[in-house]
C-alpha positions in Angstrom: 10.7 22.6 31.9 7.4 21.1 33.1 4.2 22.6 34.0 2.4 21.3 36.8 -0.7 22.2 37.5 -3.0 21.5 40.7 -6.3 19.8 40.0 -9.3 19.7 42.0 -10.2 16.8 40.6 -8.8 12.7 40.9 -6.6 11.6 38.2 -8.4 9.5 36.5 -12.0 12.3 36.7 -8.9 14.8 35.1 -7.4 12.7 32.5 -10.8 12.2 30.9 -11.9 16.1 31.1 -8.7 16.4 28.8 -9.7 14.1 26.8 -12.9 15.4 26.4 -12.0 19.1 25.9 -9.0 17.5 22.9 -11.7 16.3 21.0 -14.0 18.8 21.3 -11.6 21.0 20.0 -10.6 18.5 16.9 -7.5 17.2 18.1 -7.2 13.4 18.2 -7.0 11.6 21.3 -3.8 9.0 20.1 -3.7 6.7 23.0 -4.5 6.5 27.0 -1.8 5.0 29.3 -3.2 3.5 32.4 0.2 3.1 34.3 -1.6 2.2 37.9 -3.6 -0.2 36.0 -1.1 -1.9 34.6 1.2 -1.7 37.8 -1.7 -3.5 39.4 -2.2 -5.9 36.7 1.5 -6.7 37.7 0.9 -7.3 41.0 2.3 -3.8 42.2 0.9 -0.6 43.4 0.7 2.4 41.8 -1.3 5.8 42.8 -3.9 6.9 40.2 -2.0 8.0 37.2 -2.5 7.8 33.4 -0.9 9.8 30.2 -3.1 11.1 27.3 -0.9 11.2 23.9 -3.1 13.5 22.0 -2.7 15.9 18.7 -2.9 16.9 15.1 -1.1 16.4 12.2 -2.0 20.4 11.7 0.3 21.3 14.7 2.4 18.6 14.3 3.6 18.3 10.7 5.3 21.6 11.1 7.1 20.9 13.9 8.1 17.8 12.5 9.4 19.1 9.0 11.6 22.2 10.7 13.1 19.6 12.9 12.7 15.7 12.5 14.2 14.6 15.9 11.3 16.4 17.4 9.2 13.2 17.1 10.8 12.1 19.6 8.2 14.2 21.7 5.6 14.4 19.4 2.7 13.5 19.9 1.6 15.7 22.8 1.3 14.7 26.3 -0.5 15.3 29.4 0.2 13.2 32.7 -2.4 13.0 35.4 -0.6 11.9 38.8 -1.4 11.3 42.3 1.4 12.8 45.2 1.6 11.1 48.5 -1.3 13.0 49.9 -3.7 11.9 47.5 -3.5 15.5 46.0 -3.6 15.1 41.7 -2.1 17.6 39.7 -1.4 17.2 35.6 1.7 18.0 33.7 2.9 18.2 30.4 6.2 19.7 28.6 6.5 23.4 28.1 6.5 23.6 24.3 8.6 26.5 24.6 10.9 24.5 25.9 10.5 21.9 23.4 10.8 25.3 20.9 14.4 26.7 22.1 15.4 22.6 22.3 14.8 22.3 18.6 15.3 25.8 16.9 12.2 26.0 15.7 10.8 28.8 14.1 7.5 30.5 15.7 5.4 29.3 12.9 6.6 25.6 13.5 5.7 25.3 17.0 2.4 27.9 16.6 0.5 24.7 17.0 1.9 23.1 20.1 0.9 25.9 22.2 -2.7 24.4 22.6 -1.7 22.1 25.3 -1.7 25.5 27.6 -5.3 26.0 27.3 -5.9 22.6 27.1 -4.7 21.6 30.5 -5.6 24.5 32.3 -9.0 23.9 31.3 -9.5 21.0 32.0 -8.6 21.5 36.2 -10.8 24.5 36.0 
């Protein structure tokens, strides 16, 4: 499942007030996808939207040893997106889901369950 939340904020504003709220709580900010940038630099169009891949091997390396193929979706992500009426909204995977997908053990995916706060913080 994915959780979508409405911001009051544009995309790009929201994607760097996660950003901003992962570090300042000591996770590490992996890498920033610009997808309407690039679309543009292709010559296409794209509304305002961008994925933060962000973590830490604290939350991760459990999650990772009860179940390898879990990397798959590791690190954590967050996409900021603009609908058709300019409205922006940010989602991300439920990690519960991501849980019951890969067996793992409460202790395992303890650490995922940041990414709630996380993004609900940063559209406040």
């Amino acid at each position: 499942m994915t959780v979508t939340l409405p911001s009051p904020y544009p995309a790009p504003e929201l994607l760097d007030r996660l950003a901003t709220l992962v570090t300042e709580r000591g996770l590490v900010v992996f890498a920033r996808i610009e997808f309407s940038r690039d679309a543009t630099a292709a010559g296409l169009t794209l509304a305002p939207m961008a994925q933060l891949v962000f973590g830490h091997p604290r939350g991760g390396t459990p999650v990772l040893a009860a179940a390898p193929l879990a990397g798959l979706e590791l690190p954590l992500r967050a996409l900021a997106w603009t609908d058709a009426d300019a409205k922006a909204w940010l989602s991300y995977a439920d990690p519960g889901e991501l849980q019951d997908r890969y067996a793992l053990p409460d202790s395992a995916a303890a650490g995922l369950q940041i990414i709630h706060a996380l993004c609900r913080d940063a559209v406040a």
